[in-house]
C-alpha positions as CSV (number, residue, x, y, z in Angstrom):
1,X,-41.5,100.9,121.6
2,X,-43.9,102.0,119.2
3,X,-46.4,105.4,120.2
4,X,-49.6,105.7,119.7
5,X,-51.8,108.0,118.3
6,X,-54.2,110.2,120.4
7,X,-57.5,108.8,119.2
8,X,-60.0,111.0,118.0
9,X,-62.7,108.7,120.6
10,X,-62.2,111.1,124.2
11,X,-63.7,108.2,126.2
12,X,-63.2,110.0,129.5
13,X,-65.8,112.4,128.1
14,X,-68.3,109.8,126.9
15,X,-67.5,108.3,130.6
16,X,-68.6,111.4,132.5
17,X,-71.4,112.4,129.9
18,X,-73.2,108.5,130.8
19,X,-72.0,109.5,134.5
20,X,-74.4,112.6,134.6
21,X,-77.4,110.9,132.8
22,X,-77.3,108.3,135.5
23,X,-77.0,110.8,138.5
24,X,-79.7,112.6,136.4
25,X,-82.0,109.4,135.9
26,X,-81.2,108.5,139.9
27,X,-82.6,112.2,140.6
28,X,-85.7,111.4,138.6
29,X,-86.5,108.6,140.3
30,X,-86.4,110.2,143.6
31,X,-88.7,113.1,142.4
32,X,-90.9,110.5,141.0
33,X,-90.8,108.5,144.8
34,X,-93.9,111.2,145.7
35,X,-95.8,110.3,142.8
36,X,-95.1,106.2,143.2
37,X,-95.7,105.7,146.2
38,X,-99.1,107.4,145.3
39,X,-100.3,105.2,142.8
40,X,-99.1,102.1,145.5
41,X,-101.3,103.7,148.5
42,X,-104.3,104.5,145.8
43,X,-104.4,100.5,145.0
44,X,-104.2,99.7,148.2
45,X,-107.2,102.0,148.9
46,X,-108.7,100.1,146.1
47,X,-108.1,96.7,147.6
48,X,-109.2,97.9,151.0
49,X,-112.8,99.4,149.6
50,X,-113.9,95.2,148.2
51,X,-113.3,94.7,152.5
52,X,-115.6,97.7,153.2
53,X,-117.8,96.5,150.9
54,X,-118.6,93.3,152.5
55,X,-118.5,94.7,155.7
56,X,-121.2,97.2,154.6
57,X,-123.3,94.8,153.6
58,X,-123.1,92.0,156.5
59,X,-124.2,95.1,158.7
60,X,-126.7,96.3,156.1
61,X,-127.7,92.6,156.4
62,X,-127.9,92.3,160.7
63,X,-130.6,95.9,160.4
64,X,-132.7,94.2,157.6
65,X,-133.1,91.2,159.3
66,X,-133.9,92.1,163.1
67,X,-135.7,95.6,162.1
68,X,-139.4,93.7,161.3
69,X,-138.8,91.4,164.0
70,X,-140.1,94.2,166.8
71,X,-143.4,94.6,165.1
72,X,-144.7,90.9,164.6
73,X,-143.8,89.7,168.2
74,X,-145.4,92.9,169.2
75,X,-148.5,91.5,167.9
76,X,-149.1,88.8,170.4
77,X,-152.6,88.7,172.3
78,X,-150.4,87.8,175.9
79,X,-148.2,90.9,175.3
80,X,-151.5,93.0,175.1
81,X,-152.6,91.3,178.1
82,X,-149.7,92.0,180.6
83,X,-149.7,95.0,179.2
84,X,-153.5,95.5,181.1
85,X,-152.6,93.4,184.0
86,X,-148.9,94.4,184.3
87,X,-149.7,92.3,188.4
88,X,-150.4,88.9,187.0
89,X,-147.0,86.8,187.4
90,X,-148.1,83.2,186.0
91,X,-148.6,85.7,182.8
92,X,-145.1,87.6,183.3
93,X,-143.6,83.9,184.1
94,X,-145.3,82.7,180.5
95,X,-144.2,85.6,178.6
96,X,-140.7,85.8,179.8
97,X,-139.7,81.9,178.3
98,X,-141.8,83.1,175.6
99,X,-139.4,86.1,174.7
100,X,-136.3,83.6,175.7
101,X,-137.2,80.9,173.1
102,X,-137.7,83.8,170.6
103,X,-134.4,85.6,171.4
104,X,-132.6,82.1,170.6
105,X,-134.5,81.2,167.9
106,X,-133.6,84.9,166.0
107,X,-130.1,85.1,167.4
108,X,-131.5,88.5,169.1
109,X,-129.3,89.3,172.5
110,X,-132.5,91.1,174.1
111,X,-136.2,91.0,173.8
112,X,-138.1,93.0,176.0
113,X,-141.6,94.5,176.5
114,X,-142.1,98.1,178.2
115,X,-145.1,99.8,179.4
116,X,-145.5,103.6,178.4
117,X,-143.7,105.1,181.0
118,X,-140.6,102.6,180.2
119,X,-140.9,100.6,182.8
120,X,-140.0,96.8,181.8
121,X,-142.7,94.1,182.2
122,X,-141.0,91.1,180.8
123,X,-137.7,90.5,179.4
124,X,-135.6,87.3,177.5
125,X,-133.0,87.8,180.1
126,X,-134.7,87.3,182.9
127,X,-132.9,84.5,184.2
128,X,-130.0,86.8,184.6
129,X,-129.0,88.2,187.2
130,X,-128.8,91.8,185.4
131,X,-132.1,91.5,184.3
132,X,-134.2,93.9,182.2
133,X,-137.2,93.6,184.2
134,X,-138.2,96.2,186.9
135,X,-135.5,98.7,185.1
136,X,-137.1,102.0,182.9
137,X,-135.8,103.0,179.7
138,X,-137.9,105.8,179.3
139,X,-135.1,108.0,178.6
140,X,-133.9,106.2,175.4
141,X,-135.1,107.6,171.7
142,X,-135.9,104.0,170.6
143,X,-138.8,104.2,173.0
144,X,-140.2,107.5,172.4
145,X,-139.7,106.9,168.9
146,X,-142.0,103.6,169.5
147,X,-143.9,105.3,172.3
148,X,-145.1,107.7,169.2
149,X,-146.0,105.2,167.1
150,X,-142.8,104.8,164.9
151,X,-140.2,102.4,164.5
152,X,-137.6,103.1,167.1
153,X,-134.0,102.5,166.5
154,X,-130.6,103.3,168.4
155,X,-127.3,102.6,169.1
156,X,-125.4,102.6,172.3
157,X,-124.1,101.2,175.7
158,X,-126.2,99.3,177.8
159,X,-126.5,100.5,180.7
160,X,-128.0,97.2,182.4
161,X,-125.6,94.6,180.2
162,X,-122.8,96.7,179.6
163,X,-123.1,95.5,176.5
164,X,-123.1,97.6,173.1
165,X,-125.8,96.8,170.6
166,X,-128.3,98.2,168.0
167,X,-131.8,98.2,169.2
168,X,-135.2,98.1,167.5
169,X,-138.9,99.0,169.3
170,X,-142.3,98.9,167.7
171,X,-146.0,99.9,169.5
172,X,-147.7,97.2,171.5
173,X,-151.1,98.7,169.9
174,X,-154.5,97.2,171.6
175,X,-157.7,98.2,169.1
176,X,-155.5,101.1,167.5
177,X,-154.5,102.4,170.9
178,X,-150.1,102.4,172.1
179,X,-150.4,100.8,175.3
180,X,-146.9,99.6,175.5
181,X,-143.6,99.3,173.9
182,X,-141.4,96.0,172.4
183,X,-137.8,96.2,171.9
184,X,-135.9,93.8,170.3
185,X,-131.3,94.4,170.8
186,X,-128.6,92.6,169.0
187,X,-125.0,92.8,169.9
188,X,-122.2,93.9,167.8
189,X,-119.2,91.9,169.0
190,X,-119.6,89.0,166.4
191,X,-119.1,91.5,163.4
192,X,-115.5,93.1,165.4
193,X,-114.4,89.2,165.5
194,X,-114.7,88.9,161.8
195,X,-113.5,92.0,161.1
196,X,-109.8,91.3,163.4
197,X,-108.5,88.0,161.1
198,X,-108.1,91.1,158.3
199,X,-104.5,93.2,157.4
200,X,-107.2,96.2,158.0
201,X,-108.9,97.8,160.6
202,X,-112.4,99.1,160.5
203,X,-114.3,101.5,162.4
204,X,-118.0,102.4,162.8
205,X,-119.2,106.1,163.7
206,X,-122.6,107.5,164.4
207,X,-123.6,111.3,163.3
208,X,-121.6,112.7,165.5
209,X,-118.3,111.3,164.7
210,X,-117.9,108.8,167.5
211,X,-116.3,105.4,167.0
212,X,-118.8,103.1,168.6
213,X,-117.4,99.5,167.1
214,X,-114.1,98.5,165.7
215,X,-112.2,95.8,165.5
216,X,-109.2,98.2,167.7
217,X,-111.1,98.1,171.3
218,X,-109.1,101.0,172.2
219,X,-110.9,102.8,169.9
220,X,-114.4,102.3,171.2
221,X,-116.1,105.5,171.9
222,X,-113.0,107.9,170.6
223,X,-114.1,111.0,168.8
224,X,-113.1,111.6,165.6
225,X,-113.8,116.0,165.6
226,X,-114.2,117.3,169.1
227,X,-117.9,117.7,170.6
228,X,-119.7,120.6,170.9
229,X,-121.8,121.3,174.6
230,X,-125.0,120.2,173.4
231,X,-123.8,117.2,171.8
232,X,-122.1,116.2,175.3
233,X,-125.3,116.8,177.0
234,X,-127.2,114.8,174.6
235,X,-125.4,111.8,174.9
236,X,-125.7,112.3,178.8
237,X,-129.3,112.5,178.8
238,X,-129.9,109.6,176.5
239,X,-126.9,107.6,178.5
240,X,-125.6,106.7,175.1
241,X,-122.2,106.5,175.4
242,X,-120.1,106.6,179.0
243,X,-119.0,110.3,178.8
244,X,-115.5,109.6,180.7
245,X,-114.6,107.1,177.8
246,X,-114.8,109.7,175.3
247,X,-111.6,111.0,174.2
248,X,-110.2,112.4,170.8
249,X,-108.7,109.8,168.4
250,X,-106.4,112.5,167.2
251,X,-107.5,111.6,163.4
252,X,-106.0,114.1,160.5
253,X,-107.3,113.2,156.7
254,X,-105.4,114.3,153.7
255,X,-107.3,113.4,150.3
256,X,-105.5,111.2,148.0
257,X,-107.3,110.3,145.0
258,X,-111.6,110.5,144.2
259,X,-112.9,108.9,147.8
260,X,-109.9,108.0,149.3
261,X,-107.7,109.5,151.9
262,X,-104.7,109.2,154.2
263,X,-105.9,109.2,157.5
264,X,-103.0,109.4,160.3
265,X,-104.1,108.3,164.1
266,X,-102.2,109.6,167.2
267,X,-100.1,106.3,168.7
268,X,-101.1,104.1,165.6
269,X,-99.8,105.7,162.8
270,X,-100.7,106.5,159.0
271,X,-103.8,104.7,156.8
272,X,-105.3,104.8,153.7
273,X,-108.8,105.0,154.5
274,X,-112.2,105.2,152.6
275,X,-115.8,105.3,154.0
276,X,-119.2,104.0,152.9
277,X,-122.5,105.5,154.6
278,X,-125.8,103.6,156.1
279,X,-128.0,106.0,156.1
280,X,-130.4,104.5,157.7
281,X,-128.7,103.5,160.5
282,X,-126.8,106.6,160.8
283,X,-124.0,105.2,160.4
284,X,-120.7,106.0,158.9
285,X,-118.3,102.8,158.1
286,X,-114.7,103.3,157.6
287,X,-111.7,101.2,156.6
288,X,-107.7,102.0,157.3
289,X,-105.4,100.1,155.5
290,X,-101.7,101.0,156.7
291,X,-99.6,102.8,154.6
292,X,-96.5,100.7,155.4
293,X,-96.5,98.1,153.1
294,X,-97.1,100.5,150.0
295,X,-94.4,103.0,151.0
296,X,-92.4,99.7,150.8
297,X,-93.1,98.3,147.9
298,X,-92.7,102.4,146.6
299,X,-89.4,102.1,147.6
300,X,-88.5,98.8,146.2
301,X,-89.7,99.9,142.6
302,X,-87.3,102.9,143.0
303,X,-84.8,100.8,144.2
304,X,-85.1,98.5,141.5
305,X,-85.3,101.6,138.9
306,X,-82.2,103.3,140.7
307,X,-80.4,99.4,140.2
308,X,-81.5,98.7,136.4
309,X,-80.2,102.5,135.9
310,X,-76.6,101.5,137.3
311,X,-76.5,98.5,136.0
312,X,-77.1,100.7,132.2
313,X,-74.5,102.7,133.0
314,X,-71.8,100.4,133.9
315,X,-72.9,98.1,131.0
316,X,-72.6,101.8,129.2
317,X,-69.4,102.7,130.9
318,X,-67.5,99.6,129.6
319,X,-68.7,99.5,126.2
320,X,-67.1,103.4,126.0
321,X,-64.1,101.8,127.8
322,X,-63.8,98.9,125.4
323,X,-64.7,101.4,122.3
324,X,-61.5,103.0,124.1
325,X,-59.4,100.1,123.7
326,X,-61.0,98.7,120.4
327,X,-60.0,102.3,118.3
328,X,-55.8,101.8,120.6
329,X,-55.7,98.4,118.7
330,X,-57.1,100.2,115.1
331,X,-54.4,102.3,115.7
332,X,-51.5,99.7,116.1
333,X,-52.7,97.8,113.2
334,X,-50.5,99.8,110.9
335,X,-47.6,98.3,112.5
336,X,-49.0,95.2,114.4
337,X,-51.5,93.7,111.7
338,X,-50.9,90.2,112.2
339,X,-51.1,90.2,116.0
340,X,-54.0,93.0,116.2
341,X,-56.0,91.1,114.0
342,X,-55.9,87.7,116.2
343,X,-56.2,90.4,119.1
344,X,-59.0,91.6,117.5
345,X,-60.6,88.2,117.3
346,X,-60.8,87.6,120.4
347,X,-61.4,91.0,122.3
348,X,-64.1,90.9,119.8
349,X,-65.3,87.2,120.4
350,X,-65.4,88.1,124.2
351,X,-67.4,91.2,123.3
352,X,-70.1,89.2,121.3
353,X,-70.2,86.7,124.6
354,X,-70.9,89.7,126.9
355,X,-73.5,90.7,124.6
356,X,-74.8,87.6,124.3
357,X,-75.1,87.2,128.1
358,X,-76.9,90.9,128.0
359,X,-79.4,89.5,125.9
360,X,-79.9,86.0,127.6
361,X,-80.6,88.0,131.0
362,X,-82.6,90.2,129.3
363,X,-84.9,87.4,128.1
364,X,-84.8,86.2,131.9
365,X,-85.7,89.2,133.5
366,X,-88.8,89.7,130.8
367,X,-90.0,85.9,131.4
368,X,-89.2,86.9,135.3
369,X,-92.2,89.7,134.6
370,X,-94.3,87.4,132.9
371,X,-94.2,85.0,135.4
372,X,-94.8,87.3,138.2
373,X,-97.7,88.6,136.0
374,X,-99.3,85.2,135.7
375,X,-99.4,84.8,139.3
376,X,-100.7,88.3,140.6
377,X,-103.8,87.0,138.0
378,X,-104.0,83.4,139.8
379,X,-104.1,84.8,143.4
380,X,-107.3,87.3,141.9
381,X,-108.7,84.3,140.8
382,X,-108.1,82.1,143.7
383,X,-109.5,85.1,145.5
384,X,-112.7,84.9,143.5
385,X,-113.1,81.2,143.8
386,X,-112.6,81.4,147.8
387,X,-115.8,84.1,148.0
388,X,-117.8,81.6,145.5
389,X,-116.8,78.6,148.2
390,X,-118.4,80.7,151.1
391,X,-121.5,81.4,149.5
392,X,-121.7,77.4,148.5
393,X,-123.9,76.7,151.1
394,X,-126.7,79.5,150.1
395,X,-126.6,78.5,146.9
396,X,-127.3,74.8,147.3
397,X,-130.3,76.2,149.7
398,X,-131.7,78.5,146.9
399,X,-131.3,75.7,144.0
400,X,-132.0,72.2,146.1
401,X,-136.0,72.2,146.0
402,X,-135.6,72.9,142.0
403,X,-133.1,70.3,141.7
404,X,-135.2,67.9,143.2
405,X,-138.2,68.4,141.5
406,X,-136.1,68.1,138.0
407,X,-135.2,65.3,139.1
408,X,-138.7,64.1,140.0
409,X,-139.9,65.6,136.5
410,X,-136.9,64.0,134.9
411,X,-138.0,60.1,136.4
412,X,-141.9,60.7,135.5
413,X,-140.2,61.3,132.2
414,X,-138.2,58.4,131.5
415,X,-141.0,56.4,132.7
416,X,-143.6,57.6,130.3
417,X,-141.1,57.7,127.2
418,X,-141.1,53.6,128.3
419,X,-144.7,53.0,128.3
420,X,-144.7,55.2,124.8
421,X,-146.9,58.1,126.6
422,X,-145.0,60.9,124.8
423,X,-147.1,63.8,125.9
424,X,-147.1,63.1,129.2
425,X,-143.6,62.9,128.8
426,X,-143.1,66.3,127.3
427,X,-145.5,67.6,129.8
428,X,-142.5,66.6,132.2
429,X,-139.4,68.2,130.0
430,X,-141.4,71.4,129.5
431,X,-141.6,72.2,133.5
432,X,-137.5,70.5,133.6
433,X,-137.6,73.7,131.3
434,X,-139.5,76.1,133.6
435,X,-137.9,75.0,136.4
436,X,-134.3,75.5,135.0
437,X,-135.5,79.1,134.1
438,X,-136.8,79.4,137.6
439,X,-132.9,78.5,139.0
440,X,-131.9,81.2,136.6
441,X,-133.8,83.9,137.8
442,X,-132.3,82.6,141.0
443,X,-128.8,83.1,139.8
444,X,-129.5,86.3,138.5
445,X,-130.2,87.7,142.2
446,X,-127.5,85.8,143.9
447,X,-125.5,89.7,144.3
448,X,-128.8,90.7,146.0
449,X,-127.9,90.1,149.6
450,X,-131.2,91.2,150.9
451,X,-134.4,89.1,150.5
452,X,-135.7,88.5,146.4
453,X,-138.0,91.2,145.6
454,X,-141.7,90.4,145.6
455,X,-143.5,88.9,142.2
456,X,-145.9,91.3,140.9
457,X,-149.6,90.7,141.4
458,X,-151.4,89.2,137.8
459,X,-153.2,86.8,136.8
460,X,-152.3,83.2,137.1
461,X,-154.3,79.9,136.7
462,X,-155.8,78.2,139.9
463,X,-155.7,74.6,138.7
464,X,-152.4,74.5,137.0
465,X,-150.4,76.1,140.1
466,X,-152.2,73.1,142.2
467,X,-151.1,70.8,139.9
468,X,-147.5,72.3,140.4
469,X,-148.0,71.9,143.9
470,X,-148.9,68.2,143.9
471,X,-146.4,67.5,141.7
472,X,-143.7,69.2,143.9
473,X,-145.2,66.8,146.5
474,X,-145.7,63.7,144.4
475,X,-142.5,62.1,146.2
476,X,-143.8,63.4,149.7
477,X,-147.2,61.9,149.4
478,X,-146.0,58.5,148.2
479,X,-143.6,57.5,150.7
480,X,-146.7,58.5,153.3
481,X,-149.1,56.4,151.1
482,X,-151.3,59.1,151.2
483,X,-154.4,59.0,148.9
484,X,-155.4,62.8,147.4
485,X,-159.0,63.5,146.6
486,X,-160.0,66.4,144.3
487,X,-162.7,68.7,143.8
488,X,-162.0,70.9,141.1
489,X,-164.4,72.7,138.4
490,X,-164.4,71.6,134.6
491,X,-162.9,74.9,133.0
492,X,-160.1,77.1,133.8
493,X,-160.0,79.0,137.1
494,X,-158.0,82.3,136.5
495,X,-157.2,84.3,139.9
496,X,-154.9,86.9,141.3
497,X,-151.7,86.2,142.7
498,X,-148.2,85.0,141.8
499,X,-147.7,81.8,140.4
500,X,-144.8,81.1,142.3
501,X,-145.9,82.5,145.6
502,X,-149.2,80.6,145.5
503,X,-147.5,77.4,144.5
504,X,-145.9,77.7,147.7
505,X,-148.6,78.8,150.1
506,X,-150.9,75.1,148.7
507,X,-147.0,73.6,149.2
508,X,-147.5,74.6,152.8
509,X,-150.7,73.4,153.3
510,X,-150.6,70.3,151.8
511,X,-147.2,69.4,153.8
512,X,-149.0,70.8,157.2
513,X,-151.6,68.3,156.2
514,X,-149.8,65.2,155.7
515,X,-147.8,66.2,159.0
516,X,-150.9,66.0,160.9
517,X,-151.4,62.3,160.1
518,X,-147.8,61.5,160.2
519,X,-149.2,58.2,162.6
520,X,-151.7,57.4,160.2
521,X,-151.2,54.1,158.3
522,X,-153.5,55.6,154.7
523,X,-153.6,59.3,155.3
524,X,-156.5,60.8,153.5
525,X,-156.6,64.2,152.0
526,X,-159.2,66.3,150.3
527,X,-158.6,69.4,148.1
528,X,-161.2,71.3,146.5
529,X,-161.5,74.1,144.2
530,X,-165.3,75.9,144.7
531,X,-166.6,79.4,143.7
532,X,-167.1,81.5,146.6
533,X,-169.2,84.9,146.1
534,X,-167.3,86.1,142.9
535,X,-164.0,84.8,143.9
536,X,-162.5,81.4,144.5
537,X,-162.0,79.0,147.3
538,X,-159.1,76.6,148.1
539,X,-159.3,74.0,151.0
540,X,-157.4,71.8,152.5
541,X,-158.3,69.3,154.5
542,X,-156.6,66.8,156.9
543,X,-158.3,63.7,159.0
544,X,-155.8,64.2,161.6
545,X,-157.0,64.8,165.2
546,X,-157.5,68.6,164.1
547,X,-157.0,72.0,166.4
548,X,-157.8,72.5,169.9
549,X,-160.1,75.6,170.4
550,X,-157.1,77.1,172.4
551,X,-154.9,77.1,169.3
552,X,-157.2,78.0,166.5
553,X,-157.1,82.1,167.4
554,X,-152.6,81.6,167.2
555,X,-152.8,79.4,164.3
556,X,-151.3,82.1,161.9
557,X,-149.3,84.0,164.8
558,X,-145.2,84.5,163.8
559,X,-143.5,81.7,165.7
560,X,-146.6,79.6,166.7
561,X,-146.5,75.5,166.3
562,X,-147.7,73.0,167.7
563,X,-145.0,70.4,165.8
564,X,-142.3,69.3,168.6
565,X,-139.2,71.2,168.8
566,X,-136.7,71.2,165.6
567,X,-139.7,70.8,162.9
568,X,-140.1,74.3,162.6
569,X,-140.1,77.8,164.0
570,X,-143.6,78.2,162.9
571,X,-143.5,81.0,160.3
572,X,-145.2,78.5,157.4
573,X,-148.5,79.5,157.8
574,X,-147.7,83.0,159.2
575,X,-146.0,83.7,155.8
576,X,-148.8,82.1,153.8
577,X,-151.1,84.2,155.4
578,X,-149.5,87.3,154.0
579,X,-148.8,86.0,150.6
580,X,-152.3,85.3,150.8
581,X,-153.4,88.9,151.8
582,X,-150.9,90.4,149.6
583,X,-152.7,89.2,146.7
584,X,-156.0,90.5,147.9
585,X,-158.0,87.5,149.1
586,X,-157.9,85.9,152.8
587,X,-157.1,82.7,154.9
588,X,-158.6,81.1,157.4
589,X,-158.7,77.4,159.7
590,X,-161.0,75.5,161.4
591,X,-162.3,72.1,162.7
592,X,-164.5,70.1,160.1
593,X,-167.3,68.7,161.8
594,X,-167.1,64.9,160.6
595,X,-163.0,65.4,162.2
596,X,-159.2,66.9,161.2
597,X,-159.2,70.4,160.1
598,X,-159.3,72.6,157.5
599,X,-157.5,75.8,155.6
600,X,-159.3,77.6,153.1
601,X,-157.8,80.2,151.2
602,X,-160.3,82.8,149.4
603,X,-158.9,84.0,145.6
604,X,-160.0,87.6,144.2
605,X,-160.9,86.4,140.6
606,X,-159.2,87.7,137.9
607,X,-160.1,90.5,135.3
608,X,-160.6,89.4,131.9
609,X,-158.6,90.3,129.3
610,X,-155.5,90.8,131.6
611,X,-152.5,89.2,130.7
612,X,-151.3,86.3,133.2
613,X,-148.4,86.2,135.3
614,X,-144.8,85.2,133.8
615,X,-143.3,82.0,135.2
């Protein structure tokens, strides 16, 4: 039997050398688990803050939308006059399905009217059996606050309802005088029922650290830092929050990275958490996202590292091993040549089919990542596309009324290019034009989830916004066969205003008219444009059966129509009135003495040598 030679290869050496860089690599990896599972919790913090986000805003959105309701209810002539005889009841009776309708029409929970002591008069709820009325509220700061002549706002427990909600006051003011208060309360519920379909929780505290909503209603009134004395016997004297109900949360924050935090909760475990303020409410809103799933996938990407750096070293441990054997067979080719070299072959064939295996899997695991890359990008996408679906139906509000007027412009068009009247039809294509640019100033404030900010005050002309306005109509008018008569001066009538504002006001009033002869066969309508003192006049005039004398003083009250129920909440010409008054001039109605009425609006004339308004 032929000896072999010691080689000068010590495999067991390589062996144990590749041995310690794994257990070296392995121990790494688990002082790199801290830092992992970092980064993981730090994205999900990121995800989580896009949630807070919209939660921010849809509450932002609830305090813009009810906080000027207080003040225009409150100014009502029949509030006023309770207010001075709080004994008449056919008055109490009226206003009370007065404050109802209003409460449904706003989506308010409470509407209720108080006298300066707090002492409720009338009340939206006061079919219920836990009515408002005959209760005082005196000791809440939204009514002092109102009683002083600001705008109240509070949050708390009601302590009539039972019911948490936000609530909003404003003065009852007779000749410049408080004689009462109006408050106005939403409830909170629908926002935790949207908020519990998510993976996260959220939680809303006021100044002092209490959790008064959350989608956890185990958490409702929890502190999150333990009360001071006077803090306790300010929320007893206000009646804000149920005393025996509030209990520590047992919160402790950590910081992780810039805003975010690990927040753990006694009996509910750890979260990543971030907060957003409301100043104005007060408020503070916070989001936890549980830590669980990113300590998981930490641990998977270490135990994927600690698997690819086995897997190196046994594919490192049998290349030494067959590096082992490959320099045995050098050595017994000096007396074995023939065989070793078909041995040779075919070790070496086998080794070139590992390898090529190495390779192929290699190639799978990197298509594998690219794969998995591809469709982390499709689900952000798909994400993106589902919050585009759910704004669909605001967008198709914002760009119908252009739509249909292009459309309108675009018919007039085709029909003049067939009867060869270019210029009228170019007329047409150039307000298509202003009109698309008018959809793409709406796009541009579709992120704005408050209401468009105001146009700016400049001058525009009278005549060509009126003809705006008719044509806006045009399809309106003709299915109601109704036959326009103008009045209108020879040159060009320059006011003050906002071209688009004032296109809708005459919008208004020319639809208002054609809705009071709705029964006529040929209704009739006359416009005219007349100098009045230094300014400009704009009337309007219907011959439908006109106002009643009781009607005329609430013509331009908030919520005041005389159109049957479901065609409108009558805020037309409340709106038009302050567009009008915005731009410095005045509106008023009344009965024309040959029959119908009419609504003239009063212009401020425009300086000269100012520049006019942009479209």
């Amino acid at each position: 039997m032929t000896t072999l030679r010691t080689t000068p290869f010590d495999a067991r050496r390589a062996i144990r050398v590749v041995l310690a860089l794994v257990l070296a690599a392995m121990l790494v990896g688990a002082l790199a688990l801290p830092r992992i599972e970092r980064f993981f919790l730090a994205e999900t913090g990121r995800t989580g803050e896009t949630t807070l986000t919209l939660a921010v805003e849809g509450l932002r959105g609830a305090l813009r939308r009810y906080q000027p309701l207080p003040a225009l209810i409150a100014e009502r002539p029949a509030l006023r006059a309770l207010l001075a005889r709080p004994a008449d009841a056919a008055l109490a009776a009226q206003i009370n399905e007065d404050l109802r309708l209003i409460a449904e029409r706003v989506g308010a929970s409470d509407i209720y009217l108080m006298d300066l002591e707090g002492l409720t008069l009338a009340a939206s709820n006061y079919r219920l059996e836990r009515t408002f009325i005959g209760r005082s509220f005196g000791y809440r700061p939204y009514f002092t606050q109102a009683r002083d002549g600001g705008l109240g706002q509070y949050f708390a427990l009601g302590t009539t309802s039972l019911e948490r909600g936000y609530f909003f006051a404003a003065p009852v003011e007779d000749e410049g005088r408080i004689v009462g208060v109006l408050a106005l309360k939403f409830t909170v519920d629908q926002f935790e029922e949207a908020w519990s379909g998510g993976a996260q929780d959220i939680i809303v505290s006021d100044t002092r650290g209490i959790v008064f909503m959350s989608n956890r209603p185990e958490w409702h009134f929890r502190a999150l830092h333990p009360l001071d004395p006077e803090e306790l016997a300010d929320i007893e004297s206000t009646r804000q929050y149920p005393l025996d109900r509030i209990l520590p949360l047992g919160a402790e924050r950590h910081a992780l990275e810039g805003a975010l935090s690990v927040t753990s909760i006694d009996g509910a475990g750890d979260f990543v958490s971030s907060q957003q303020a409301i100043p104005e409410a007060g408020w503070t809103v916070t989001i936890l996202s549980p830590t669980g799933p990113a300590r998981a996938q930490a641990m998977t990407v270490l135990a994927l590292f600690v698997l690819v750096v086995l897997f190196a070293g046994v594919i490192a441990v049998l290349f030494i091993q067959r590096r082992a054997r490959l320099e045995e067979r050098i050595e017994a080719q000096r007396r074995h040549r023939a065989s070793l070299e078909r041995r040779v072959a075919e070790r070496t064939a086998d080794l070139n089919q590992v390898n090529a295996q190495l390779m192929q899997e290699i190639e799978d695991r990197k298509a594998t990542e690219q794969r998995l890359r591809q469709t982390q990008t499709e689900l952000v996408q798909a994400g993106k596309l589902a919050a585009l679906g759910q704004m669909s139906a605001a967008l198709s509000h914002e760009f119908n009324q252009p739509l249909a007027a292009v459309k309108a412009y675009a018919e007039n068009a085709a029909k003049f290019l067939d009867r060869g009247r270019q210029d009228e039809a170019r007329e047409n294509i150039v307000l298509i034009s202003q009109l698309a640019d008018r959809m793409a100033a709406i796009s541009r404030h579709l992120r704005n989830f408050a209401r468009r900010p105001q146009d700016q005050v400049a001058p525009v002309p009278l005549l060509a916004v009126l003809d705006d306005a008719l044509l806006l109509m045009a399809p309106k008018l003709k299915a109601a066969r109704a036959r326009i008569e103008e009045q209108r001066p020879e040159g060009p009538v320059t006011v003050m205003g906002g071209q688009v504002r004032l296109q809708q006001v005459l919008v208004n009033l020319i639809s208002n008219a054609l809705d009071a002869m709705e029964r006529d066969a040929a209704p009739k309508i006359e416009i005219a444009v007349t100098p009045r003192g230094e300014g400009w006049r704009v009337s309007v005039r219907d011959h439908g059966p006109g106002l009643p004398d009781e009607v005329l003083p609430h013509v331009f009250d908030p919520f005041f129509t005389t159109k049957s129920p479901g065609k409108g909440l009558g805020l037309g010409l409340s709106i038009s009135y302050n567009i009008v008054r915005d731009f410095g001039g005045t509106m008023h109605a009344a009965n024309h003495p040959e029959g119908g009425a009419v609504f003239c609006v009063d212009l401020v004339p425009a300086p000269e040598h100012q520049p006019m308004a942009a479209q």
